[in-house]
N, C-alpha and C positions, 0 to 999 in steps of 0.2 A: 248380649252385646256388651263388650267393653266402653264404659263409659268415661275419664276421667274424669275426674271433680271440677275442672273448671268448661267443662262443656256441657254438662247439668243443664236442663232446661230450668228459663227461670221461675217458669209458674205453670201449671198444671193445664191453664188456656193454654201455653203455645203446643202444647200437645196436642189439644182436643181441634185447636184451629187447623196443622197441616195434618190431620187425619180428616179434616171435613173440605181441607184445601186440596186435596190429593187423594180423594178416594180408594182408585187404584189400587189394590192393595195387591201383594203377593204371599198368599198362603202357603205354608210346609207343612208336611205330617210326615209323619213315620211311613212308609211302604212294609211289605214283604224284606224279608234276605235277598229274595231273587231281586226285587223290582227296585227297593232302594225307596229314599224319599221322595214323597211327591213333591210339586211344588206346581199352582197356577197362578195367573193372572186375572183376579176379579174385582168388580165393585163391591165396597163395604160402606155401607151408612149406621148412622146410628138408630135405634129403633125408637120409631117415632113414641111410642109408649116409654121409656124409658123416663125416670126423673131421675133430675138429678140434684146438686151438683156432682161431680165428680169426686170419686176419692184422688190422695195427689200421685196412686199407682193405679190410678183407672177401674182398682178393683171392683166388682160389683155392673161396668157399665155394662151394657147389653145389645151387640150389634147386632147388624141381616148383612147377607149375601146371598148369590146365588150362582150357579156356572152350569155348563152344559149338563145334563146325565150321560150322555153320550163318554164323558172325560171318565176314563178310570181312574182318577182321583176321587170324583163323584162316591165309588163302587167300593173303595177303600176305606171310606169316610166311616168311623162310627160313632156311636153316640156316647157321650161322656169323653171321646178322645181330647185330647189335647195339641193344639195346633199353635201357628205361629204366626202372626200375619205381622209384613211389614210394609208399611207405609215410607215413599219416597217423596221429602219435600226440595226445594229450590239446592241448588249446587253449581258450585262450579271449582275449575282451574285456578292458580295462583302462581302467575310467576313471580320468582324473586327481582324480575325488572320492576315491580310494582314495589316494591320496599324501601328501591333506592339506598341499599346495607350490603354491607358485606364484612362476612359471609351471611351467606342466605342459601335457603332452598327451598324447592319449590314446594306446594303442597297442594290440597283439596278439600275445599271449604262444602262441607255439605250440611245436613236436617234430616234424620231419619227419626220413626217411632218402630217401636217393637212390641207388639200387641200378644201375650199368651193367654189363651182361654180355652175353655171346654166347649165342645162342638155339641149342637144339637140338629138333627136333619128335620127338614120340618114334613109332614107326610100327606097331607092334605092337597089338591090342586088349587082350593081356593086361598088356602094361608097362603099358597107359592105365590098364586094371582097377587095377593095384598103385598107380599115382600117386593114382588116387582112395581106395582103403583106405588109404594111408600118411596123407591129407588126412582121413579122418576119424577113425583114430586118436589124431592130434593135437589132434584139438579136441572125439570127444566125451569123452575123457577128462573134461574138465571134471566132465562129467554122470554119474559116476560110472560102473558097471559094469552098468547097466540096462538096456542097450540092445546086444543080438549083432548084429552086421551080417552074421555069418553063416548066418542065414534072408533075407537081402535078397540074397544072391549071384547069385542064378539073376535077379531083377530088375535089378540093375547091370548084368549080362552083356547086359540086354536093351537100356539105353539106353547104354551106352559109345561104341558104333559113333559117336555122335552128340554126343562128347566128345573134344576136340583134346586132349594134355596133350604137353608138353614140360620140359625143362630149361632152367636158366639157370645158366650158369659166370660167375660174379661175375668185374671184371677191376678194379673198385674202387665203393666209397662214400664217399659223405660224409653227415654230420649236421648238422641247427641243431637244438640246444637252445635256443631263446630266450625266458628265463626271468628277467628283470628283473634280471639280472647288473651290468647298468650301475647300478643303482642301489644306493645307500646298504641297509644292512642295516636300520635301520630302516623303510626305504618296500619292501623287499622283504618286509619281518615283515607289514606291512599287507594288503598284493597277497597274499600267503601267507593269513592272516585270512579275507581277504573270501573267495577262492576257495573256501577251505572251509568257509564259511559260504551257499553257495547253493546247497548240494542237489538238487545236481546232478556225475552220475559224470567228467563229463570236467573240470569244477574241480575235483573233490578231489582229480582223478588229476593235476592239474596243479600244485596245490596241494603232494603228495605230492613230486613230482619236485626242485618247489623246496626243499623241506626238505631233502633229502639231494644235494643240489649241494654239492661240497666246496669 
């Protein structure tokens, strides 16, 4: 990913923050000649086993996923390959009516990471079972204490089989923050403004970011 230097994340958390804010991830690997790249849509968390802190290229961290078997991405997948996962945080539009300048043009303020690592598939039913409880411990927390996943046990046990999960040994990232840095603190006060004025969660989240850019 093309980074320039003033869109640099500025600390090594706001990395690890919208990879745990935005799960989500989108995986790439290499295909076939014929088949071409793969690419899915999965959950990535960090593994709970994992110490850290972090290096300030991620190197060394150590995630989980997991996605259908059913995906021929699955079947492609080998061990030691090298993949890609990107992480999508807060974003939006920027009109140059927000600038109040001219000339202006418009542009698009986003937060991406870029995660490369070596893949490992995990072979077991019961590591798979653990990678999917470790996946939902992290996020139904959210949702308070209301919900046991251990009456679901004997049902997970039943669709696992039918659940690929693996590892990813991070070997580096990188970040764009691009958050209207180039511009005068005045026209970022605006862009800041508007964003949080449209009621909507992924402006305010973007909005939010830009306030605490040091």
């Amino acid at each position: 990913m093309f980074v320039p230097s003033q869109y640099r994340e500025p600390d090594v958390s706001w990395m690890v923050d919208l990879m745990r804010d935005n799960p989500l991830a989108l995986m790439a690997s290499n295909g076939t000649a014929a088949d071409g790249p793969y690419a899915t849509h999965l959950p990535v968390i960090t593994d709970p086993g994992w110490e850290g802190p972090p290096a300030a290229d991620l190197a060394g961290m150590l995630l989980l996923g997991h996605m259908n078997r059913a995906n021929p991405h699955w079947s492609a997948l080998e061990d030691g390959q090298t993949i890609l996962l990107t992480f999508t945080g807060p974003h939006a539009y920027v009109s140059p009516t927000v600038y109040d300048i001219t000339p202006a043009a418009p542009t698009w303020n986003f937060t991406s990471v870029h995660v490369r690592g070596t893949v490992e598939k995990i072979a077991t039913t019961e590591e798979t079972l653990e990678v999917v409880k470790s996946t939902v411990r992290a996020y139904e927390k959210e949702f308070g204490d209301s919900w046991d996943m251990n009456a679901s046990l004997d049902y997970f046990r039943k669709i696992v089989p039918g659940v690929g999960a693996f590892h990813v040994r991070v070997t580096r990232a990188e970040a764009m923050f691009k958050l209207s840095q180039e511009q005068s603190p005045e026209v970022r006060d605006r862009v800041v403004r508007s964003f949080a004025g449209r009621g909507c969660t992924r402006h305010a989240q973007a909005a939010d970011l830009m306030t605490r850019l040091p």
